[in-house]
N, C-alpha and C positions, 0 to 999 in steps of 0.2 A: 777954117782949117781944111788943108788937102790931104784926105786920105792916101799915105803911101802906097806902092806897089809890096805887096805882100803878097802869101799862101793865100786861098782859101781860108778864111774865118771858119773858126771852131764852132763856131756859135751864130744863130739869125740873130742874136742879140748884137753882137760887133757891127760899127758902123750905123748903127740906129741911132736916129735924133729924137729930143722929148724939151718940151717945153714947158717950164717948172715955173709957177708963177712967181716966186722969190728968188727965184735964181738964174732964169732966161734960161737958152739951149744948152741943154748936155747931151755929151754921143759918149756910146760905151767904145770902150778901145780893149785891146789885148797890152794890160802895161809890160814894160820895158823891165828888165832887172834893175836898171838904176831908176827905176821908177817904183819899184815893188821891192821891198829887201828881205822878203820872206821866202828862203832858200826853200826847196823841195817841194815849191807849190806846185802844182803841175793845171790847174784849174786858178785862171787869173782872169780879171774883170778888174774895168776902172770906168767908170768917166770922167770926163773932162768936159769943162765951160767954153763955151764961145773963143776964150785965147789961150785954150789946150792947155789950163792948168789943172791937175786933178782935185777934183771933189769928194769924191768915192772910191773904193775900193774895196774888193772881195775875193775870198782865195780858200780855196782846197788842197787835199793833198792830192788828189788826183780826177781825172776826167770820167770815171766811171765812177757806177753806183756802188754803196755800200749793200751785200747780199745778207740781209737778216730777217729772222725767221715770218717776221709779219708784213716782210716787204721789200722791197728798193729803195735805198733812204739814199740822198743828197747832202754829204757832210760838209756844211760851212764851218773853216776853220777859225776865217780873220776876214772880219765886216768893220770898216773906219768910215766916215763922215770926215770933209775938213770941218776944225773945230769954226769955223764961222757960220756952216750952214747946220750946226745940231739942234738947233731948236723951229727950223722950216719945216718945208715939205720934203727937201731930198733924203734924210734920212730912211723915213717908208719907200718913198717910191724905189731906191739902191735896193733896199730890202725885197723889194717887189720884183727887181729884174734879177733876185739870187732867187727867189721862188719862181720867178719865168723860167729860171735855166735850170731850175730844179725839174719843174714837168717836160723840156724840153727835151730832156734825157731818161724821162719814163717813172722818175720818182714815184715812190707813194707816198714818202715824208721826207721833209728837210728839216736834219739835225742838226744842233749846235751847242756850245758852254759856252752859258754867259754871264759874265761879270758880274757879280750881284747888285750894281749900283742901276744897271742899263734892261735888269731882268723886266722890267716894269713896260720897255718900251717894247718887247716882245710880245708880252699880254697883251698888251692893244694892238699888237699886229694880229694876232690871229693865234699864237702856237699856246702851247700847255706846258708845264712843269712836269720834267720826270722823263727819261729816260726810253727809249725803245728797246723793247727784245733784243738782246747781243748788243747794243750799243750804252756807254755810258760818256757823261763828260770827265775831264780830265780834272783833278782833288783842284777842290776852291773854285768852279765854275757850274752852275746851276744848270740843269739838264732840260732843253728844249726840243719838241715836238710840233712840226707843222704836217696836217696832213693833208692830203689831195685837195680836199674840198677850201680847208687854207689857203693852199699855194693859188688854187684858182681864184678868189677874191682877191689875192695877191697882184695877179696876171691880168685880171680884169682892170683895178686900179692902174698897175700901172701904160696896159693899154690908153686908156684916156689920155695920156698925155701926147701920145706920137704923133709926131710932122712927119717921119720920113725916112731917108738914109744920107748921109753924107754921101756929096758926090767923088768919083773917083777923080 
């Protein structure tokens, strides 16, 4: 895949390659609107496989931090896997490069609501149950908590995997 002539990438995450043992090379991209159909995101992440189909996908409502009282919190709003890689390794490591971009931007926790079925795959990522100071999740979505020292386990994991950058 030929990286387009674009702005300046939002993120050192755009344009980075990772090679995933069950799933060969993925590069994170900045998706498309007809690639991402979650109006108002303003904070968007995808990658894409070897023949630019996407994998992953992640999305906020905006590029800056949440200011609450015990911190800088990182609001993930909508984290997807395609349903063929959910039982691999991409699904942590997606997760891994939303907590990269969490410390990227100075977080001290990355928040989230989640699904009560998928709560379980957070626990073994690193976060806790329960809400932060000023923050809560939205009724029928269970309130998550990653904090620094999280996100960097995170960051750490998902460094292992890097080959590179896609060339221009």
């Amino acid at each position: 895949m030929t990286r387009p002539r674009t702005p300046r990438p939002v993120s050192r995450l755009i344009w980075r390659v990772w090679e995933l043992p069950d799933v060969g090379r993925v590069t994170a991209v900045t998706p498309t609107a007809a690639l991402l159909a979650q109006e108002g995101m303003e904070e968007r992440f995808g990658l894409v496989d070897a023949a630019g189909h996407p994998v992953a996908l992640w999305c906020g409502p905006r590029r800056r931090l949440l200011r609450l009282p015990t911190g800088a919190a990182y609001r993930l709003d909508y984290f997807e896997i395609d349903p063929r890689h959910r039982r691999g390794s991409l699904g942590l490591f997606a997760f891994a490069l939303a907590g990269s971009r969490a410390l990227e931007l100075g977080a001290q926790y990355l928040v989230l609501g989640a699904l009560p079925p998928v709560a379980t795959f957070y626990e073994r990522a690193g976060g806790a149950r329960g809400a932060v100071q000023g923050w809560n999740a939205a009724r029928g979505l269970i309130p998550f908590r990653f904090t620094r020292e999280a996100l960097t386990r995170l960051e750490d994991l998902a460094g292992g995997f890097a080959v590179g950058t896609e060339e221009a």
